[in-house]
ROVOKE-61223 format. One line per 3 residues: number of its first residue (from 1); for each residue x, y, z of C-alpha. Coordinates in pm, 1 decimal. Last residue first. Example, Ala and Ser with C-alpha at 12.3 -4.5 7.8 and 13.67 -1.06 7.14 Angstrom:
2
2) 1367.0:-106.0:714.0 ~ 1230.0:-450.0:780.0
This chain:
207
207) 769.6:-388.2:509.8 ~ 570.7:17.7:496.4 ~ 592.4:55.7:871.0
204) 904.2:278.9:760.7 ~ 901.2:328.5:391.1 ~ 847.0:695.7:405.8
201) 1084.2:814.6:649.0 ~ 1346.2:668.6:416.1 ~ 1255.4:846.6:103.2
198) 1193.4:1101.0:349.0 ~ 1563.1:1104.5:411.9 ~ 1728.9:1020.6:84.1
195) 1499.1:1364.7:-74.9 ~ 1687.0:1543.6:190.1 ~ 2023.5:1424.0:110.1
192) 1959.5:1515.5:-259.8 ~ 1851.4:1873.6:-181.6 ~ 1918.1:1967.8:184.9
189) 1577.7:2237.6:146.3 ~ 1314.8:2019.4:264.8 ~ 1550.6:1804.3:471.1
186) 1541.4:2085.4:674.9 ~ 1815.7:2045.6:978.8 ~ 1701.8:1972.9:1320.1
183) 1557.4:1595.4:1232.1 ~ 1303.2:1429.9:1455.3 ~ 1179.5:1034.8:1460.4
180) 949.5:895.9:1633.0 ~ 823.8:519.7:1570.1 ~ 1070.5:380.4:1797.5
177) 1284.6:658.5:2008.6 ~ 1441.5:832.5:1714.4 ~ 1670.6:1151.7:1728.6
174) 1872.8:1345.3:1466.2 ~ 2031.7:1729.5:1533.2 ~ 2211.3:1697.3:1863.5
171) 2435.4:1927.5:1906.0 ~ 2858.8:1999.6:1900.5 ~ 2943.4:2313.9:2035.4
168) 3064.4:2609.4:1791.9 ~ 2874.0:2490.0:1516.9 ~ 2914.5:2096.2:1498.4
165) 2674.1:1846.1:1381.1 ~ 2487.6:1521.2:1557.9 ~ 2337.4:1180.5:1495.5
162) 2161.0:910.0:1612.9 ~ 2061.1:1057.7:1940.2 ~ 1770.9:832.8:2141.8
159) 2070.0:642.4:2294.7 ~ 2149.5:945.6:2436.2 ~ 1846.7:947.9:2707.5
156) 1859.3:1334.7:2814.9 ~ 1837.5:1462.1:2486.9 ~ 2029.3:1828.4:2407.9
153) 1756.2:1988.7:2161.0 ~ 1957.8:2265.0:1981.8 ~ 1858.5:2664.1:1973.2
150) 2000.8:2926.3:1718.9 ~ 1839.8:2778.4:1396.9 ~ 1807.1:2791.6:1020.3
147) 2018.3:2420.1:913.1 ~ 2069.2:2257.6:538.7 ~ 2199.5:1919.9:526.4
144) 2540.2:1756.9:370.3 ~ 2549.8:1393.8:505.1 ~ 2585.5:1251.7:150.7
141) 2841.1:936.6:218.3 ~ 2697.2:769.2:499.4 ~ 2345.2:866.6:412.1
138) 2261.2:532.5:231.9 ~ 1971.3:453.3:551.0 ~ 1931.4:781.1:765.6
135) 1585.8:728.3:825.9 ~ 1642.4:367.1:921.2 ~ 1850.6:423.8:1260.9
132) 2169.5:301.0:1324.3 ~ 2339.9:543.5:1566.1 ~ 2609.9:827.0:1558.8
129) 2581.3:1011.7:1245.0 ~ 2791.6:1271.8:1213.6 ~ 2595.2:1577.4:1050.2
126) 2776.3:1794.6:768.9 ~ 2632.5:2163.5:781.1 ~ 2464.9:2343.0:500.5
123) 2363.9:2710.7:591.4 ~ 2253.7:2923.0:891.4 ~ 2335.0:2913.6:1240.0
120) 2132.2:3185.4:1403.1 ~ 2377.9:3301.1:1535.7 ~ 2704.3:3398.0:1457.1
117) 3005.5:3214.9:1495.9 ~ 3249.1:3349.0:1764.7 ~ 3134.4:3104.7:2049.8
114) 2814.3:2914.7:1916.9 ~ 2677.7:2792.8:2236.6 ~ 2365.8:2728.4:2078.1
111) 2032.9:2763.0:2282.4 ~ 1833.2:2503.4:2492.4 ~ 1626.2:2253.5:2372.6
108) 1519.6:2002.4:2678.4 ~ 1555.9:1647.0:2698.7 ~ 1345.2:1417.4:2784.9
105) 1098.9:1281.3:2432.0 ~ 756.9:1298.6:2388.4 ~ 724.3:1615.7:2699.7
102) 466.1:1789.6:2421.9 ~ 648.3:2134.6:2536.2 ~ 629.4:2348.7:2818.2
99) 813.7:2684.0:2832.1 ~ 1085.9:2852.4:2971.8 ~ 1128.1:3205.2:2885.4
96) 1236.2:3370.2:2529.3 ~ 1373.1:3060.8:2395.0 ~ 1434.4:2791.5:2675.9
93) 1242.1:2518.1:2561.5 ~ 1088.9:2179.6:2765.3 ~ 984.6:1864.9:2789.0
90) 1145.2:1785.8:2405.0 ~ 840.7:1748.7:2122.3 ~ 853.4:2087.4:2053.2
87) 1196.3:2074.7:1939.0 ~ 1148.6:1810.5:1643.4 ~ 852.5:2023.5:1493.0
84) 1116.4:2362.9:1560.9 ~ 1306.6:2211.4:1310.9 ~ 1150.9:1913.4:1174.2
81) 940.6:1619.7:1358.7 ~ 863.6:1300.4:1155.0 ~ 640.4:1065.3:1270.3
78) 529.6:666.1:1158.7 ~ 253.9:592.6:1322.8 ~ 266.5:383.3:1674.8
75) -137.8:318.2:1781.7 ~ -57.1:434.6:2129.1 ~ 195.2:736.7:2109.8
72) 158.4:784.9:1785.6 ~ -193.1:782.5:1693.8 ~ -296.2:870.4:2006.2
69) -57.9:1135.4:2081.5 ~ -248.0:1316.9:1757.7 ~ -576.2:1254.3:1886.6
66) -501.9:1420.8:2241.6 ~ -303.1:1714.8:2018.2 ~ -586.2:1786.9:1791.6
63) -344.2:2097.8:1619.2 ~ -446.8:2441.2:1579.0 ~ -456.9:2601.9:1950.9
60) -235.1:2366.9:2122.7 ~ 19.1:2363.9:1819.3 ~ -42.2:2770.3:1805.4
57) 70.0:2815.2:2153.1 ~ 388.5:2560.2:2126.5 ~ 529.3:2736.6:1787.7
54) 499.7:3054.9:2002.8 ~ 696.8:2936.8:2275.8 ~ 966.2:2697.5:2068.3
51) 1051.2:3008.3:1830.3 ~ 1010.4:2983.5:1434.0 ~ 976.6:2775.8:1173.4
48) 751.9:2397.8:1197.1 ~ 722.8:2076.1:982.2 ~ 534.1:1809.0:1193.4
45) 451.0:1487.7:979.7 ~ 269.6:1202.5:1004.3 ~ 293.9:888.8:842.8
42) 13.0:601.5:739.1 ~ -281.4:876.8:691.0 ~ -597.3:778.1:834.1
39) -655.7:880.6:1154.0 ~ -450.1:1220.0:1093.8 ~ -724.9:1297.6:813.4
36) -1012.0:1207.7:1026.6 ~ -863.1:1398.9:1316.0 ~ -821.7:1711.1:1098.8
33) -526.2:1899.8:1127.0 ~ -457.8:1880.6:745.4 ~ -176.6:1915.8:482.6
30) -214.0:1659.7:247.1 ~ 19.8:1405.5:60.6 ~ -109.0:1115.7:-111.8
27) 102.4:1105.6:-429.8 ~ 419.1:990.6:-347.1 ~ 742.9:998.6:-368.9
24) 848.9:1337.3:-495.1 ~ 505.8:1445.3:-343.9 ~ 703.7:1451.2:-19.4
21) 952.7:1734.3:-150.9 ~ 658.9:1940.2:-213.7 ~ 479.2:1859.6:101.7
18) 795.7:2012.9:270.2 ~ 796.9:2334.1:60.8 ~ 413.0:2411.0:117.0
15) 488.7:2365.1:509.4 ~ 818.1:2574.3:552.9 ~ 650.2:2896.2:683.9
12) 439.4:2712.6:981.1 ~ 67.0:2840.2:1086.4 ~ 57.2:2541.8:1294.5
9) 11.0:2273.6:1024.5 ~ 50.6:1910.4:1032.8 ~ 156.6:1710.4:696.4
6) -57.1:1420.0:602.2 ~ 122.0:1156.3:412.8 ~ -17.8:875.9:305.0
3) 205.6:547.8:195.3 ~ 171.0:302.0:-81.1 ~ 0.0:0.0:0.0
């Protein structure tokens, strides 16, 4: 069966660009908050721009977020966080405040140390990758991504990294704890490597 995508939306920038690169591979993409929708789709997405507090205030307002933990906290869909959609699932931000977040994953995002390098960190960045994990399958040798951000999610469990880049401190950038996965570059906008990534994403829970 070939996958369905649906792509959540908070009000995000980077959402038309991310269902673009997902209609590379298939067909059944939508971008939807409805329950139905999120019931029936075979992955699910979070794509998000922007600071942890105010990404976290429109994912409460927009987003069914009991039906959403049910489908992938219980019922174990395939999801993909990105950016700020990978943050937001840590216990906690520190951007502007401290503030809650869906508490999916320990950790807590907290902001670069960059040391002379300007922030945010902008542009393509190598990532080491750390752990097996199948959404970085054939990435040994193209692990050239694109990053926009000045905060990092430091886990607390680190067998939940599987990999990490460098900008003035090393971070975190790739977690999965079973079906949950959460990237801190944009695949979106890391060309080839990105396309090998949801390529990936979207044939987990597809054997």
């Amino acid at each position: 069966m070939a996958p369905t995508v649906c792509i959540l939306d908070f009000s995000s920038g980077n959402v038309g660009s991310v269902r673009n690169i997902f209609r590379t591979f298939t067909d059944q993409v939508i971008i939807s908050n409805e329950p139905n929708d999120i019931e029936e789709a075979t992955h699910l997405v979070l794509p998000g721009v922007g600071a942890f507090g105010a990404a976290m205030e429109k994912i409460r307002r927009y987003i069914p977020i009991q039906m959403l933990e049910e489908v992938v906290l219980q019922k174990k869909k395939p999801f993909l966080g990105i950016c700020v959609g990978m943050q937001v699932l840590a216990d906690k931000g520190l951007e502007y405040g401290e503030h809650a977040g869906l508490g999916w994953i320990q950790g807590v995002v907290k902001k670069l140390e960059s040391g002379e390098q300007p922030l945010p960190h902008v542009g393509w960045n190598d990532i080491t990758i750390t752990k097996s994990t199948p959404l970085l399958n054939g990435l040994d040798a193209i692990r050239d991504f694109y990053f926009v951000h000045s905060y990092a999610f430091s886990l607390r469990d680190r067998s939940q990294v599987c990999a990490v880049a460098e900008y003035g401190e090393i971070f975190d950038c790739v977690l999965n704890q079973g079906n949950i996965f959460g990237v801190q570059f944009h695949p979106e906008k890391s060309q080839k490597a990105g396309q090998r990534l949801v390529k990936n994403f979207l044939e987990i829970g597809q054997e």
